[in-house]
N, C-alpha and C positions, 0 to 999 in steps of 0.2 A: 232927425228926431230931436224935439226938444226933451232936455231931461234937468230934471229938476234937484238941487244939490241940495242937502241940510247943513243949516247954518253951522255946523260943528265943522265944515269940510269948506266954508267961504275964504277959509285963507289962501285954499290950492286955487277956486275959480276967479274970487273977488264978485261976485253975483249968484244967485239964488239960480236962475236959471241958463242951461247952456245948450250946446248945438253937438250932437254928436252921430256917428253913424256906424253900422252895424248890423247885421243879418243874427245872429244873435246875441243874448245878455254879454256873454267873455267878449265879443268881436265890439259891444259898444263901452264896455268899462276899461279896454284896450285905446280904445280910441279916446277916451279921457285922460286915460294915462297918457298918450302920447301929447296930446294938452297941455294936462295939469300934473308933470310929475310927480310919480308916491302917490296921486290919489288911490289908485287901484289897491294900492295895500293896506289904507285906511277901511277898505269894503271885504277886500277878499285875503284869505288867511293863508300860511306857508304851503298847505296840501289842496289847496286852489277852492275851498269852499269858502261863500258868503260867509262874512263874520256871523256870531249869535246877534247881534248889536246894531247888525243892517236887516233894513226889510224891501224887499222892491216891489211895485208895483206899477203894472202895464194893462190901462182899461177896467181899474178895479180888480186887479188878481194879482194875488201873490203871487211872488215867483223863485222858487227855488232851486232850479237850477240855471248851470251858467250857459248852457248848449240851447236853453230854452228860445227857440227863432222869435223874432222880433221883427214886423211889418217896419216900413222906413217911414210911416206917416204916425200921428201920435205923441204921449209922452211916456217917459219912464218917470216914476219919481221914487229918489231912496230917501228912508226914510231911516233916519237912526235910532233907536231906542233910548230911552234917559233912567238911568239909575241915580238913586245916593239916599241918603239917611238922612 
C-alpha cells in the first residue's frame, strides 16, 4: 500500500510518499516504524491511540482506530493538523 507521509514527518522518510504493508492501521504504522524509526510515535501516543494531531485516511474515511483492517491495494494518507497564533 502506498501511504502517504506529511511533511512535518519527511525527516523520518526523506519523501512525501511510501510503500508499506499491513492487514491493519497498528500492523501498517508498525511497518513504518520498522522503516523509519520513531515514526510510529510521532502518530501514536504512550496508551497506543492516534495522536489528537494525526488524522488518517483510507478511501476518503477517517479512521480511528488502530485494529481498523486495511485491504493491501490503495492508500493511507495521514494527515497532521497545524496549530499556532
Amino acid at each position: 500500500m502506498r501511504v502517504l507521509i506529511p511533511s512535518a514527518l519527511h525527516s523520518y522518510t526523506g519523501r512525501a510518499w511510501v510503500a508499506a504493508e499491513g492487514a491493519t492501521v497498528a500492523a501498517v504504522l508498525d511497518d513504518l516504524d520498522r522503516q523509519f524509526p520513531g515514526i510510529r510515535f510521532r502518530m501514536v501516543d504512550e496508551q497506543g491511540q492516534i495522536r489528537r494531531h494525526i488524522r488518517l485516511f483510507f478511501r476518503n474515511e477517517m479512521l480511528f482506530d488502530l485494529a481498523a483492517p486495511l485491504p493491501a491495494d490503495g492508500e493511507l494518507c495521514i494527515v497532521q493538523a497545524l496549530s499556532g497564533g
